[in-house]
N, C-alpha and C positions, 0 to 999 in steps of 0.2 A: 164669861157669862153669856147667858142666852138671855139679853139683856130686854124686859119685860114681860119676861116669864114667870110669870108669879103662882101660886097654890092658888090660881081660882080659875075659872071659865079664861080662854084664850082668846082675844079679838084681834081689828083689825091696827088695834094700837100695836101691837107688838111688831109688826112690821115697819111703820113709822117710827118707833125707836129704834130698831136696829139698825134703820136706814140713817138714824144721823148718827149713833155712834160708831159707826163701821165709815165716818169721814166723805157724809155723803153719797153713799155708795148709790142712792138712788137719786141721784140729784135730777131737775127738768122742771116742770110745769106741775104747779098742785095738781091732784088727783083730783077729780071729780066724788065727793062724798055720797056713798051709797048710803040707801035706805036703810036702816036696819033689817037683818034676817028674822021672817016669823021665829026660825028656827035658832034657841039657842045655841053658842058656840059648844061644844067638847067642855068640859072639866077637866081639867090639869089633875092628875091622880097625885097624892105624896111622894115627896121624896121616903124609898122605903130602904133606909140603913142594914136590915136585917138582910134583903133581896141582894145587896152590896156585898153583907159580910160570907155568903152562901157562898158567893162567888170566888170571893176570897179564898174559904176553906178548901175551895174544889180545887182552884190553879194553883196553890202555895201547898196545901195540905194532900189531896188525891193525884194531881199531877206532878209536882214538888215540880224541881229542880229545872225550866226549860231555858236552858244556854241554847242558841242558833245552831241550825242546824241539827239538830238532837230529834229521836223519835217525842220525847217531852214535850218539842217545841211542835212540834206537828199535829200532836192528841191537842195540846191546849188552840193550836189556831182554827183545828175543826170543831171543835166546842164553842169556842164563840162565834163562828158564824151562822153554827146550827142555833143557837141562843137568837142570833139579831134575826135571822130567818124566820124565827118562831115567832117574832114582833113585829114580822109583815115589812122586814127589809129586803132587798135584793142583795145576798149576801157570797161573796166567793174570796179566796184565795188568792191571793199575785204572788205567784212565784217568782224569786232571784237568787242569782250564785253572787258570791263577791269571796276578795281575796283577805283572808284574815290572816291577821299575823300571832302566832302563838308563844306566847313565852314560857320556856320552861327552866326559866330562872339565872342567874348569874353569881358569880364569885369574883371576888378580890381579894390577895392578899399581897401582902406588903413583904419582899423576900426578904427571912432573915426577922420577919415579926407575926402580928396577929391578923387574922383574920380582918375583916369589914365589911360589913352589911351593907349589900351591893340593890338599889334595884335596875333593872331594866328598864330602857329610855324603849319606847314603843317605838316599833320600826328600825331598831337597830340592825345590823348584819348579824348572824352567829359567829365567833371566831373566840378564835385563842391563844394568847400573848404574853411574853414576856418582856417588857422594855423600862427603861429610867422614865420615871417621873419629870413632869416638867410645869411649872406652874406658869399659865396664862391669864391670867386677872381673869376678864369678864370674859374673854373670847371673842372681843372685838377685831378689827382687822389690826389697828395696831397693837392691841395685844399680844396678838399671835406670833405680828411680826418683828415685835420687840422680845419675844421669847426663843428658845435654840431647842425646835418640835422636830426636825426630822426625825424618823426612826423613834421616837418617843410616847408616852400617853399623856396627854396633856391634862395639868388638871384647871379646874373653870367653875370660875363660884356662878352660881342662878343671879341674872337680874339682867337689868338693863336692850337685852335682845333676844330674841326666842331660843328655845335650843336648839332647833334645827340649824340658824344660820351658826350658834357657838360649834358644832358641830363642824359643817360646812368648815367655816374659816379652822377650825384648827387642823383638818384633813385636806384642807390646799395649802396650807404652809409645811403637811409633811407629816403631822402625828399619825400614829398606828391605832390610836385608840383615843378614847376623852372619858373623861369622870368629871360630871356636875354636879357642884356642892351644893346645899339648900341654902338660902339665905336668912332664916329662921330656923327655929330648933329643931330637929326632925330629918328623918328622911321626905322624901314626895315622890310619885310617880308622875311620868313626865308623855309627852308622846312627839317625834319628830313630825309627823306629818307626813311623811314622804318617806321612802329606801332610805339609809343613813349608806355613808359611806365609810365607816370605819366603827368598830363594836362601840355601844358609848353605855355610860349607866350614871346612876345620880346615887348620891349618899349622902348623909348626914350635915348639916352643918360643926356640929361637933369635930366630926371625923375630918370633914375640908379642913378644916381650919387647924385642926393639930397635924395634917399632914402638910399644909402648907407651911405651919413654924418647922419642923422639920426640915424641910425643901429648904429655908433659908439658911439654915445650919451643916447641910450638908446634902449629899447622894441619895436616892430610894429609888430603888427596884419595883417593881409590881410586876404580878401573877394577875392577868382578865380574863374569864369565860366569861363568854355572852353563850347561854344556849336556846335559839329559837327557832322558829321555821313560818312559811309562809304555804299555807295550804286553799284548797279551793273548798267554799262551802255553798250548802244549798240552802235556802229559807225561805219564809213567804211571809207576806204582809196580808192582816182579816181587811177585804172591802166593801163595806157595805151601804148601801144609799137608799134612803126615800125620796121618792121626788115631792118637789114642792109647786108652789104656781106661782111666786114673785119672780123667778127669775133666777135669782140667787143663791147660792149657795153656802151656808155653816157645815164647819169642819170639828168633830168633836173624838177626841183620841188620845192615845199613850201608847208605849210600849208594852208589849204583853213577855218578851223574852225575861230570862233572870241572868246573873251571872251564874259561873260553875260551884260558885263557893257555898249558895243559899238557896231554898227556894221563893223566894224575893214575895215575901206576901206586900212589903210594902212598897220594894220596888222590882217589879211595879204592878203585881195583882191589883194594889188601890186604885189607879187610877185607872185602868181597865175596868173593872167592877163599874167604879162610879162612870164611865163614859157607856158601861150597858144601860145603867140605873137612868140616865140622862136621858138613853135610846128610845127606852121604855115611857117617858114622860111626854117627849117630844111627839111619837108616834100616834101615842092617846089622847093629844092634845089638840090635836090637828095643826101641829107648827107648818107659817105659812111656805116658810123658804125650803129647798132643797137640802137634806141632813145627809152629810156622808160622815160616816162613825168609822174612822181607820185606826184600826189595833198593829203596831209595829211592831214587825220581828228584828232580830239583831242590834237594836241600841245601844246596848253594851256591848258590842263590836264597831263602835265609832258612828251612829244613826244612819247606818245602811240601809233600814227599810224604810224611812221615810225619804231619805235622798232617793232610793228607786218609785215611789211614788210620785215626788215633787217632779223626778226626771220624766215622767212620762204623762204628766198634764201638759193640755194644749194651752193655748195664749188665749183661746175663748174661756175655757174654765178658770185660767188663773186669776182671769180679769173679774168673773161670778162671785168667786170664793171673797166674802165680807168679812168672814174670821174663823180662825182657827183655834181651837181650845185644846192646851196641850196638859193633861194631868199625870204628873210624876212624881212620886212617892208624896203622897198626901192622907195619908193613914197613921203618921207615927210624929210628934210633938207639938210642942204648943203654936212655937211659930210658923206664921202662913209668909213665902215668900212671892210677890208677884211681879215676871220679869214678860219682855218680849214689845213689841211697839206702842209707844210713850201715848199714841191716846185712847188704847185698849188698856193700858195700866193703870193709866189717869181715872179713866171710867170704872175700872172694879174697884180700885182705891174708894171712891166716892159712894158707889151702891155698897161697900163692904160695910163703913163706916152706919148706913142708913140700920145694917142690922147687927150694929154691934160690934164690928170684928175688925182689928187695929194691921191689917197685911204690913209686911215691911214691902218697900220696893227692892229690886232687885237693879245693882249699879249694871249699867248698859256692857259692860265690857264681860259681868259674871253670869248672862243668863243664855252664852250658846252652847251649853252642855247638854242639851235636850232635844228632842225631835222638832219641836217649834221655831230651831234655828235655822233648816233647811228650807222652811215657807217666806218667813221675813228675808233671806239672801234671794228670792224672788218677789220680793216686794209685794208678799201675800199678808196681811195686817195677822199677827200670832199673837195670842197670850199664854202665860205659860205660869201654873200655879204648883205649888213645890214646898214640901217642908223639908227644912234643912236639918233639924235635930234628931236622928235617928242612930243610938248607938249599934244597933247591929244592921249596921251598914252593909252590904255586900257581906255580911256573912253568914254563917246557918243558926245563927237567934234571927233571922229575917221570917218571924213564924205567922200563922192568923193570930196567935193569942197573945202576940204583943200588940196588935192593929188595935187602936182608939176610937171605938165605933163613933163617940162625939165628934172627933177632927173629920170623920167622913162626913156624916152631919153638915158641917160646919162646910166643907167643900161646896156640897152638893146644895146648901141653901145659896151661895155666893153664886153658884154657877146658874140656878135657877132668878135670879133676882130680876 
């Protein structure tokens, strides 16, 4: 929230609120109380949904589809800069390459039986193998070393340790490969974190677990392709700033990329939209602090454009920056999720409540899935607002005409409060 921003004339209160909710940021000696201005402050203009939804139509619907890297991604990152330029921002581009890793999918079968729906641990090697089955409980060290993995694929139910280290440990006791079972119904997509060092893929709990009664009963062979590759891409993050005269610094933003599969009106045209809508508000309002409105490219490539931003702030700015407002997919169901540093949480909890609106908190472990995770591992104070109930998730029903003009609304009065 741009916490005292309200729908009427802007004063010098709104600096003194942000300044204790942002934990002191302006701590020192009372100010000395100016006279009031002959001159009234600016008028705060409305929140305007429709200005939002325009936006929406254009990146979701006329630019459709922009995965990193893409001419897609390039048309929509010069349209919004020329958008926040035209609102008397200083607006450009930050280009960066980063290395993505591509899947182009995997198989399992069981020699001698059926097929299994395989997916892809992110960051696996590519390869392709033939070996015995081996089952290794959790994939702990004694696990591994309580199981007979040389020359084997090891199998490894999800829990208890990440899957990189199950990985790891079952590739230094000697397996060729790994398959991680879900521990719940379902398959999951997974991500190692790092190169893997042996093809790994995750599947089913169903599937683990009938191949592991099997394993207990006898011999099983398996068939693994992992087919992926590691390619260099090119992208850019929108940066745009007005300056302010406190000193300080608000950060208001999202990712503007989609994945390949949609063109992602809700994620994340929504919170792109609503951080112009914001731009527009702040700009005409005369907000007193410094506004950089940063639109991120490649999110759905693991938050690469925000990590190359965060990488290239100095220790004077990061010290500036009072908060950062991160909006990701916030146009599509009833619930409002609110994650990111516990007294930026605390505080929208509170002003949400003052107008209605019941946010769920976001538990501390589930909310670094978003650009806002890359500011708080700098100990830059994030909030990060997110609805979670969106059935066409990453897919192509991700349209405007499913986008809930009220839940923008509903953002955008929260974030003005």
């Amino acid at each position: 929230m741009i916490w005292g921003m309200r729908l009427r004339p802007v004063g010098t209160g709104v600096l003194g609120v942000i300044c204790l909710l942002a934990v002191a940021a302006c701590a020192g000696p009372p100010a000395v109380r100016q006279a009031p201005s002959p001159t009234p402050p600016p008028t705060a203009p409305a929140f305007d949904t429709e200005r939002v939804m325009a936006t929406i139509r254009f990146l979701a619907g006329e630019v459709g589809t922009r995965p990193a890297g893409s001419e897609a991604s390039r048309r929509a990152a010069e349209y919004l800069a020329g958008q926040l330029r035209a609102l008397g921002y200083r607006a450009e581009t930050q280009p960066f390459t980063f290395r993505d890793y591509v899947d182009r999918g995997s198989d399992l079968r069981i020699v001698g039986g059926r097929p299994v729906s395989a997916n892809t641990l992110r960051d696996s090697p590519a390869g392709s193998l033939r070996a015995p089955l081996a089952a290794a409980g959790l994939g702990r060290p004694e696990d591994v070393a309580a199981a007979d993995l040389p020359g084997k694929i090891a199998l490894v139910q999800r829990g208890a340790i990440t899957f990189r280290e199950k990985v790891r440990n079952a590739a230094a006791a000697g397996a060729v490969g790994v398959i991680i079972y879900n521990n719940q119904p379902g398959n999951f997509r997974g991500t190692l974190g790092e190169p893997g060092p042996v093809p790994a893929v995750s599947i089913s709990q169903e599937d683990g677990t009938a191949l592991a009664e099997q394993l207990r009963n006898g011999r099983l062979e398996a068939e693994l392709v992992v087919r992926a590759e590691v390619r260099e891409v090119a992208d850019q993050n929108v940066v745009a700033v007005r300056p302010g005269t406190s000193g300080k610094v608000v950060i208001i933003g999202g990712h503007y990329d989609s994945v390949p599969e949609g063109p992602g009106a809700n994620d994340n045209a929504s919170g792109t939209a609503i951080s112009l809508e914001l731009a527009r508000i702040l700009a005409a309002a005369g907000y007193p602090h410094e506004v950089r409105v940063i639109l991120f490219g490649a999110e759905e490539n693991g938050l690469m454009g925000s990590a190359e931003y965060v990488r290239n702030l100095d220790g004077e700015t990061k010290h500036r920056i009072i908060a950062m407002l991160n909006l990701d997919m916030v146009g599509v169901g009833e619930r409002l999720r609110l994650g990111g540093s516990p007294e930026l949480v605390n505080l929208a909890v509170e002003l949400a409540a003052n107008l209605g609106l019941r946010p769920e908190r976001l538990p501390p472990d589930q909310g670094g899935g978003s650009d806002h995770a890359n500011f708080i591992r700098e100990n830059i104070p994030a909030l990060f607002f997110w609805r979670p109930d969106d059935p066409a998730y990453h897919t192509a029903g991700d349209r405007p005409e499913n986008i809930e003009p009220a839940r923008l609304a509903e953002v955008g009065r929260l974030a003005l409060a």
